[in-house]
C-alpha positions as CSV (number, residue, x, y, z in Angstrom):
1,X,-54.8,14.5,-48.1
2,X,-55.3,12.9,-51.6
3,X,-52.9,10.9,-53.3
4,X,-53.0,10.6,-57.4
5,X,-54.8,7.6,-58.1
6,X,-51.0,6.5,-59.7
7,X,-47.6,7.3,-59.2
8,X,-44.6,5.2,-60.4
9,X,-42.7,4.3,-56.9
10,X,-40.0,2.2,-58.6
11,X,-39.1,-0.5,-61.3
12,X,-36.9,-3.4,-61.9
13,X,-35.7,-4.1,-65.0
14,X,-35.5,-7.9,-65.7
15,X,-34.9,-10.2,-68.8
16,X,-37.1,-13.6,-69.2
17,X,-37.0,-16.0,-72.3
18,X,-40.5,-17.1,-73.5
19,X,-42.2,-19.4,-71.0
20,X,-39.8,-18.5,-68.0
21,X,-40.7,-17.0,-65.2
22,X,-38.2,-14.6,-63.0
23,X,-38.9,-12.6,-59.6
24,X,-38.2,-9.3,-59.3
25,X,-37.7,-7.0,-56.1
26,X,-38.8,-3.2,-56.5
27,X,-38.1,-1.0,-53.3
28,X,-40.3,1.4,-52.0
29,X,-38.2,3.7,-49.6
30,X,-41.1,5.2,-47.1
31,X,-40.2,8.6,-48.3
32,X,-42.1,8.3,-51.1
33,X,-45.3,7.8,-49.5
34,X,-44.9,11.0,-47.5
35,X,-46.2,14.4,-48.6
36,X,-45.9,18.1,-47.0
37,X,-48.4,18.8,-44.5
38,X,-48.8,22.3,-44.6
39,X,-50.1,23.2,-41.1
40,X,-47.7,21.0,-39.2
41,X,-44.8,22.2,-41.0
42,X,-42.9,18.5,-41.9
43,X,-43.6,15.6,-43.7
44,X,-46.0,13.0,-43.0
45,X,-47.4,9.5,-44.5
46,X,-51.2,9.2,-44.1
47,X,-52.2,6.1,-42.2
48,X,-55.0,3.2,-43.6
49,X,-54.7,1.4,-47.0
50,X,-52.4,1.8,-49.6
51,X,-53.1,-0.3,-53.0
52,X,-49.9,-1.3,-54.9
53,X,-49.7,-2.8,-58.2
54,X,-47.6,-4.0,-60.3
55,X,-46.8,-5.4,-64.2
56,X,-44.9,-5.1,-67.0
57,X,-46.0,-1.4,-67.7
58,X,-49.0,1.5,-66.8
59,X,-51.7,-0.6,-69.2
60,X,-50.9,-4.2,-67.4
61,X,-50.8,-4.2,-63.8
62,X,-52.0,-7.5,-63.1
63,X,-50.6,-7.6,-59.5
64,X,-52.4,-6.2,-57.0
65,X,-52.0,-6.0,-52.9
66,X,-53.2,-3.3,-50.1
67,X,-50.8,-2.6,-47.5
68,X,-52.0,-0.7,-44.1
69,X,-49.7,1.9,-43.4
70,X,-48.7,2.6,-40.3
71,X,-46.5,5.6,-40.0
72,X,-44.0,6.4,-37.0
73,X,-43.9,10.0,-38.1
């Protein structure tokens, strides 16, 4: 199965003053890294890496981590 290379999976929407810094916490419910396997007949989530970024928008996504998913499906 081939993911899109990008997909938005969720956003915060925070408000920072020049210079300060805020955290921000962005779910990503599992469901959302399932897709329809056609021969099975339900949903599944590919297991291995998964890269997630993040940034203030699609052209600045200066955070980057890989996750390993491991699905119980």
């Amino acid at each position: 199965m081939e993911y899109p290379e990008r997909w938005l999976a969720g956003y915060a929407v925070v408000h920072a003053g020049p210079g300060e810094t805020v955290t921000a916490q962005v779910p990503v419910p599992a469901r959302l890294l399932r897709h329809w396997d056609e021969r099975a007949g339900r949903w599944r989530t590919e297991p291995g890496p998964c890269r997630v970024l993040a940034g203030r928008s699609a052209g600045d996504l200066p955070l980057r981590l890989e996750v390993d998913l491991q699905p119980r499906d």
